[in-house]
C-alpha positions in Angstrom: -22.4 15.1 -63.5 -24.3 15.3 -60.5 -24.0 18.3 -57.9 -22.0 15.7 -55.4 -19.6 14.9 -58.0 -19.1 19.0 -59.4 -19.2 19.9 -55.6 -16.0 17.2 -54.5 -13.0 19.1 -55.4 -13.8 22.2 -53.5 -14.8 19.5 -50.4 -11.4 17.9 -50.5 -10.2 21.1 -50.3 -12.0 21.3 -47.4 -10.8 18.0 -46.1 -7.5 18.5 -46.3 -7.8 22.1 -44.7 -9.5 20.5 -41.6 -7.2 17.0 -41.7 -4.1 19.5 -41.2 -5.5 22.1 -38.6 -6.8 19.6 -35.9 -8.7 21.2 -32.6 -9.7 20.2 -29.2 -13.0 20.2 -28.5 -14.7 23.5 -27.6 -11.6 24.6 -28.9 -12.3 24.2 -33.0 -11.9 28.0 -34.2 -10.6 27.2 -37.2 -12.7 24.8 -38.2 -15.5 26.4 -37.1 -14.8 29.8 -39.3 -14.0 27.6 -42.6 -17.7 25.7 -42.4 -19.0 29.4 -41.6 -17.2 30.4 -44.7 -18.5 27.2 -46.6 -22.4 27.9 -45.5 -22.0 31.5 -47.0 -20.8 30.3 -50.4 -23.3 27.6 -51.1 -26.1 30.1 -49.5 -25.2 33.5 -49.0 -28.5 34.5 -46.9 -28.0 31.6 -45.1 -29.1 32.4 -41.2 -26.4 30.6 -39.0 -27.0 30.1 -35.0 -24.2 30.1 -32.7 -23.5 28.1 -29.7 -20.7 26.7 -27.4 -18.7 29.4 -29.1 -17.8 26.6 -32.0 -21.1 25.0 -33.2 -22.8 26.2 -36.0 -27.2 25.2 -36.4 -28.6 26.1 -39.8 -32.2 25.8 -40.6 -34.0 25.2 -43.8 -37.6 25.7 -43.1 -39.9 23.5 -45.4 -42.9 24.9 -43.5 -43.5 21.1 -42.5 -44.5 19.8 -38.8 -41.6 18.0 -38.5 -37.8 18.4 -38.4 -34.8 16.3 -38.6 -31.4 16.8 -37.6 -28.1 16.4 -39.8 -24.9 16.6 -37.0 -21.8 16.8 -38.0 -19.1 16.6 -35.3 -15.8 19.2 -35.2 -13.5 18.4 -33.1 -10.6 15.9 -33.0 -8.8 13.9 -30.6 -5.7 14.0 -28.6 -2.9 12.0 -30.8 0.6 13.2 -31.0 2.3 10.4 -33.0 -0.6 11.3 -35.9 1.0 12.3 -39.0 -1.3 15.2 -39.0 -1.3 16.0 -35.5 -0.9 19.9 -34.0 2.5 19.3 -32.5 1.3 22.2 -29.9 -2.1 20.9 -28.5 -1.3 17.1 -29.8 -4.9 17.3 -31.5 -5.3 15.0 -34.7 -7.8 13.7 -36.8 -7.7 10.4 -36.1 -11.7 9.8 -35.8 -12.5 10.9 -38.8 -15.2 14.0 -37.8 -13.8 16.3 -40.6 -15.2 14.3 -43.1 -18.8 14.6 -41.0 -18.5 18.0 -41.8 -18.3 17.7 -45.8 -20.4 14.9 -46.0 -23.2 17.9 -44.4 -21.9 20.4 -46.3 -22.2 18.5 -49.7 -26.0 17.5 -48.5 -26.2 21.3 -48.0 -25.0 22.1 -51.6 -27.1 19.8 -53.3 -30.4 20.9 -51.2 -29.3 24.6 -52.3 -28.5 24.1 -55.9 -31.0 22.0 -57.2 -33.6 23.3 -55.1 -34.4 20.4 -53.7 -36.0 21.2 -50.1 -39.6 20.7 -51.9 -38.8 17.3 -52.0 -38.2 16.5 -48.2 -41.3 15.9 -45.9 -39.3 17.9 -43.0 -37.6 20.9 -42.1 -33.7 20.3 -42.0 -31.3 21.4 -39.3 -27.8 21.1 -39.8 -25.8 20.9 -36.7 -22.6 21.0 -36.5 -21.7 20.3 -32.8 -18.0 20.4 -30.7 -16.4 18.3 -28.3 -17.5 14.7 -28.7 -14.2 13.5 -28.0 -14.1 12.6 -24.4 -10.6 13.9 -23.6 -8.7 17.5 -22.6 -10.4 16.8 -19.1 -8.0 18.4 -17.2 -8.6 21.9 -18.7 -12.8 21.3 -19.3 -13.4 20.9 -15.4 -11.5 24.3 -15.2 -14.1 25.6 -17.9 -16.9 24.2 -15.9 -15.7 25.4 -12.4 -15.6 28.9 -14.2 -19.2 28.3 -15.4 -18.7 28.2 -18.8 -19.9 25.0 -19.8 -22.0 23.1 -17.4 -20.8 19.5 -19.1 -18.1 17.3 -20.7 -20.0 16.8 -23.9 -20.6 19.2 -26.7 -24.1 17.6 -27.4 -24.9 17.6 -24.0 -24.1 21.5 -23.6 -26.4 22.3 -26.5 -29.4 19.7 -25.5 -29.0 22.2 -21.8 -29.1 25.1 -24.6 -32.0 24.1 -26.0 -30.1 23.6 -29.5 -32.2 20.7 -30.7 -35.8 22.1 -28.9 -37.4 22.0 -32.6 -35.6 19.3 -33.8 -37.6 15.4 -33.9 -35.5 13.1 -35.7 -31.2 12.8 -35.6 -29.0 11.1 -38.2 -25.4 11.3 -37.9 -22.4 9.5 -39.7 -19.4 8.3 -37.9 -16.2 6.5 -39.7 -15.8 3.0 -39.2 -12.3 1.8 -37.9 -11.5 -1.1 -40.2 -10.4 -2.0 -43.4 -12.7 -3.7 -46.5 -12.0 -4.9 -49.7 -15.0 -3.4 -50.9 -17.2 0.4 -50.1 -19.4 -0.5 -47.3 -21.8 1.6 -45.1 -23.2 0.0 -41.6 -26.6 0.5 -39.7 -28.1 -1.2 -36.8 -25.1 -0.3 -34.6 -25.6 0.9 -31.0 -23.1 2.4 -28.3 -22.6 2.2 -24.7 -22.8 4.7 -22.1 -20.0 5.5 -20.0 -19.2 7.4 -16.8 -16.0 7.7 -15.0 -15.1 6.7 -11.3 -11.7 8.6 -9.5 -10.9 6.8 -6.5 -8.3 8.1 -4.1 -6.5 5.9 -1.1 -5.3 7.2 1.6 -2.5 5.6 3.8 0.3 6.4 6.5 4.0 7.1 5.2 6.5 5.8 6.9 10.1 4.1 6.6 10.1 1.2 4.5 13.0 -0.6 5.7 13.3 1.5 9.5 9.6 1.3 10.5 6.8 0.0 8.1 5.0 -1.4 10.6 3.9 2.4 11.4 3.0 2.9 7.8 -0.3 2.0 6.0 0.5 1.6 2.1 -2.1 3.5 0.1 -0.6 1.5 -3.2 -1.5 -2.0 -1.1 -5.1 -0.6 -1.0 -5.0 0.8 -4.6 -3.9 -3.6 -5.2 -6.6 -4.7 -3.1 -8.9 -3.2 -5.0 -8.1 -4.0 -8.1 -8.0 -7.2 -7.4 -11.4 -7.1 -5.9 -13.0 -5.6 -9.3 -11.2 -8.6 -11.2 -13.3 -11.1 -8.9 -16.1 -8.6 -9.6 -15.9 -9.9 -13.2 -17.4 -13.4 -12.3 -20.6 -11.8 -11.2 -21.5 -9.6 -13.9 -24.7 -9.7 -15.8 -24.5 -9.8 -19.5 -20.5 -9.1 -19.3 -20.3 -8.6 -22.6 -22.1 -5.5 -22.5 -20.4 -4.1 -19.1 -16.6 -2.7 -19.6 -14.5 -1.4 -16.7 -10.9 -0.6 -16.8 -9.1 0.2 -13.5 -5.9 2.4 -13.9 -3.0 4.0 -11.8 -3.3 7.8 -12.7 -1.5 10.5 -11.9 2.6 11.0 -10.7 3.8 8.8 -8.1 6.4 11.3 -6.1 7.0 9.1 -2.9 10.5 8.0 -2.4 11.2 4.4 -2.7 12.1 3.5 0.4 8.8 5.4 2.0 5.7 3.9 2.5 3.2 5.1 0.0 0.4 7.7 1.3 -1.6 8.6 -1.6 -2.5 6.7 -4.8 -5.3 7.6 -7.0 -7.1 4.8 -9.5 -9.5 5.5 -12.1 -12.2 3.3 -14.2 -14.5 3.8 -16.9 -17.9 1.7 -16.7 -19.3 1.0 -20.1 -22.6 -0.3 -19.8 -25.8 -0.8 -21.7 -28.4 -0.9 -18.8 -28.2 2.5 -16.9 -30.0 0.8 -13.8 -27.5 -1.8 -13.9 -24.7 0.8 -14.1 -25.4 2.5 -10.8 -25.7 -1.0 -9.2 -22.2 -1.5 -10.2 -20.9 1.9 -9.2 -22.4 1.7 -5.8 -20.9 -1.6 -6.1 -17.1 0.0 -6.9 -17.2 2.2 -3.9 -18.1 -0.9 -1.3 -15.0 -2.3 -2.8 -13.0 0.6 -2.3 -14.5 1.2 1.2 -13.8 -2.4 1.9 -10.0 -2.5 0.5 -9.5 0.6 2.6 -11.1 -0.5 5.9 -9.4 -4.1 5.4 -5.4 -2.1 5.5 -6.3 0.5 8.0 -6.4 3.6 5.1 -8.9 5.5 3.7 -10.3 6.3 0.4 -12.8 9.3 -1.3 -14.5 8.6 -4.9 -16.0 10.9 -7.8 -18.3 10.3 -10.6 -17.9 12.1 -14.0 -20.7 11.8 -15.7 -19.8 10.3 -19.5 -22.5 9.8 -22.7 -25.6 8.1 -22.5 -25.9 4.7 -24.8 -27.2 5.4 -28.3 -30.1 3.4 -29.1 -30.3 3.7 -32.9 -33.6 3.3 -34.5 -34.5 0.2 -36.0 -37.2 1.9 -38.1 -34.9 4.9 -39.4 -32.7 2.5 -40.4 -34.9 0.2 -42.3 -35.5 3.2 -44.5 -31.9 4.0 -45.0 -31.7 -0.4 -45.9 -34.3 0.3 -48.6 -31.8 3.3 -50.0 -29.2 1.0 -49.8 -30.8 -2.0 -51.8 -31.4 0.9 -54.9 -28.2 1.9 -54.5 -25.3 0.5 -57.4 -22.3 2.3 -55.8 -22.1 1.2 -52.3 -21.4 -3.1 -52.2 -21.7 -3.9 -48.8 -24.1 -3.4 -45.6 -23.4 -4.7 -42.5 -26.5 -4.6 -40.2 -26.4 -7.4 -37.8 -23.2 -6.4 -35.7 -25.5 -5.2 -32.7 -23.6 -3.2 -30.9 -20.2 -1.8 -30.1 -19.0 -0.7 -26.9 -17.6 2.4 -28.3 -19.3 5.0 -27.0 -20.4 8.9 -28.5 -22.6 11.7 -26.9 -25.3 11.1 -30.1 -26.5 8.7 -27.3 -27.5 11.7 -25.4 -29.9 12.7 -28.4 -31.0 9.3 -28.8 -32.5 9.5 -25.4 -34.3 12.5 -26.2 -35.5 11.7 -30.1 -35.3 8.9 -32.7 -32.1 8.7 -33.9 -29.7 6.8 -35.7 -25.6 6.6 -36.7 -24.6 5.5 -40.4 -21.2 4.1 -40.6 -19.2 4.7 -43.4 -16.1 2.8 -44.2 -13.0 4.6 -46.6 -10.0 4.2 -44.3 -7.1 2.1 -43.2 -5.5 1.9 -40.1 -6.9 1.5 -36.4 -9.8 4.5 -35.6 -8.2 6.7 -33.4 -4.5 5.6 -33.7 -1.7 7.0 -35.1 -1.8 5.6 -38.5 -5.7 6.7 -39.0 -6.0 7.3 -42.7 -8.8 8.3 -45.3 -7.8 5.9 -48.2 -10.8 6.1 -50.3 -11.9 10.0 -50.7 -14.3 9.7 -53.9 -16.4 7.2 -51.4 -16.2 9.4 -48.3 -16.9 12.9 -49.9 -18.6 12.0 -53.0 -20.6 8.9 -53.2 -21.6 8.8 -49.2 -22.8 12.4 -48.8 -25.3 11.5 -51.9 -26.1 8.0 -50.3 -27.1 10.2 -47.2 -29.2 12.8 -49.0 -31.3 10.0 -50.2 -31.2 8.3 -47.0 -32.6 11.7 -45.2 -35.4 11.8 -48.0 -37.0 8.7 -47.5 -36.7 9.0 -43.9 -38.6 12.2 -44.1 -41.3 11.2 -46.7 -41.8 7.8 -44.4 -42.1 9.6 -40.9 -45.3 7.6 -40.2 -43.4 4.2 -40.3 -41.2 5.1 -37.9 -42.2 4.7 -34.0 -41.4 8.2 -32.4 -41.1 9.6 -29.1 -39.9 12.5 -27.6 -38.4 13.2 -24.0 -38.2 16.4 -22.3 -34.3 18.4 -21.7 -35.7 17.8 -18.1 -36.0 14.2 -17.9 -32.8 14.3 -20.2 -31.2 15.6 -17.1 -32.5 13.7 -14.6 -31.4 10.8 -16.5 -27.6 12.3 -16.3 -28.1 13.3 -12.8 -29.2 9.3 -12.3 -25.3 8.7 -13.0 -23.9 11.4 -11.0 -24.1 14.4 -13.3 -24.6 17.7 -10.7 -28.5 18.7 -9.9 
């Protein structure tokens, strides 16, 4: 019996643990204090670094030149109709991160129990990292007005703390959101950036029936506009790698019969080509200036700055193929999907470093809805975490046929600030 195998009831233990105590991002306490408690058992001297209050970076020195990086993420997403949703902070595991966190935890165990460093031709850094979800915004900006986190992103936060300064290489796992008939992995995947845009219109109230020629009608603007990105459509370059979504947010509290004098619209841009991107975001507020000057209101825009678009490397991942191909326990490999415009901030590392994100299927149900369900666990916490192990070796003992590069935390953040991140 192999080490993954002997190791798999204690990490559905685990699973189940996390499954039914979801948290927030920045937020996961909980989960945070049962992988502590999970380091110390499979290595009691084990040296764990603290950051972001939640994320945990343990290092096993192989006294090579080199390093890679094993991230796990921690955090779930806001879902109240999950089964195993917190029905206080409406958090729920409907992405599938708490089995991130076995799947490093049972590479841990094996590379502790059998010894098994010796055999890698890197250093390893496990790094298990909060808040990838994109959502609690509301209560985030208050964190970063109050200076204690400077962005929206957990990865982000630790590339400003300098958390992967020593590392070179990145592979990280992420659940795939369908259903197959048969145990299937997938490489060759990239994700888009994002940013958000807020706009806010500005009109005159007035009496609708009594006097609306005195009134300006912020939601006619908010219209306008709309409109104007859906004719925006026919001129996009490569539209199927640019999304945008223009919403009402926020509580309308006018009365009926008064003329509306506020309405506030957001959009996501989901984009490939950052260049591009800014294009159509300077693009976004001509239209809104336009809309606004064309009724006789007014408007104001912000930028939030999302996740940068996750090149994954072709070269790490023709490695993991070759593990794959030796493989008898995994049937299928998808590799020639592309890309997804799903969108993660292991983009933000793949713009420092080579990196890449495995997918692993298991489930059933849509990715994070409410019926999101692990459906295979011998395949998630038992077969995967050894495909992955192997994966990591040959990556590490095949550096040299991978094409590496390595960007500086200050060109990271110019980059950000590019999309309207704060200098």
């Amino acid at each position: 019996m192999s080490s993954f195998q002997e190791y798999y009831p204690r990490m559905r233990e685990l699973a189940d643990y996390l499954l039914n105590n979801p948290e927030l991002g920045y937020k996961e306490y909980k989960t945070s204090e049962a992988i502590e408690e999970a380091i110390h058992e499979i290595t009691p001297m084990a040296k764990a670094e603290h950051f972001c209050n939640t994320g945990i970076k343990v290092v096993f020195n192989n006294h090579q030149t080199k390093t890679i990086g094993i991230i796990a993420e921690l955090d779930s997403l806001y879902q109240l109709g999950h089964r195993n949703a917190d029905s206080e902070t409406g958090a729920a595991q409907a992405c599938g991160h708490y089995t991130q966190v076995t799947i490093a935890l049972a590479i841990m165990n094996e590379l502790v129990k059998n010894k098994r460093i010796g055999d890698f031709g890197a250093n390893l850094a496990f790094i298990f990292t909060p808040a990838e979800e994109f959502v609690d915004l509301e209560w985030r900006k208050k964190q970063k007005a109050e200076g204690k986190i400077t962005y929206f992103g957990g990865k982000q936060e630790a590339i400003k703390l300098g958390v992967f300064d020593d590392v070179d290489y990145c592979v990280s796992v992420h659940a795939i959101g369908e259903d197959f008939e048969r145990r299937t992995i997938e490489i060759n995947c990239d994700l888009a950036g994002f940013n958000f845009q807020y706009f806010d219109f500005f009109g005159k109230a007035s009496h609708a029936a009594f006097a609306p020629e005195e009134g300006v009608n912020a939601q006619s603007i908010a219209t306008l506009f709309t409109t104007a990105l859906a004719f925006k459509r026919q001129q996009l370059k490569n539209p199927n790698q640019i999304r945008f979504n223009p919403v009402m947010i926020g509580d309308n509290t006018e009365s009926i019969n008064v003329i509306p004098d506020h309405v506030s619209m957001g959009t996501d841009i989901r984009y490939f080509d950052v260049e591009y991107a800014q294009q159509l975001m300077k693009q976004f507020n001509q239209a809104a200036e336009g809309c606004s000057l064309a009724l006789g209101g007014n408007f104001k825009s912000e930028t939030q700055v999302g996740y940068l678009p996750l090149r994954s490397n072709r070269d790490m991942n023709a490695l993991v193929k070759n593990v794959f191909l030796r493989n008898d326990k995994i049937s299928e490999l998808i590799e020639n999907r592309g890309y997804t415009m799903a969108a993660g901030d292991i983009g933000d590392v793949s713009y420092l470093m080579p990196t890449i994100q495995i997918g692993y299927g298991g489930w059933n149900g849509t990715i994070h809805g409410s019926d999101f369900k692990l459906v295979d666990p011998v395949f998630v916490l038992d077969i995967f975490p050894e495909f992955i192990f192997n994966s990591v070796l040959e990556i590490s003992n095949n550096l040299n046929k991978i094409r590496t590069y390595r960007r500086t935390n200050q060109e990271y953040l110019e980059q950000l600030n590019k999309m309207g991140a704060e200098k």
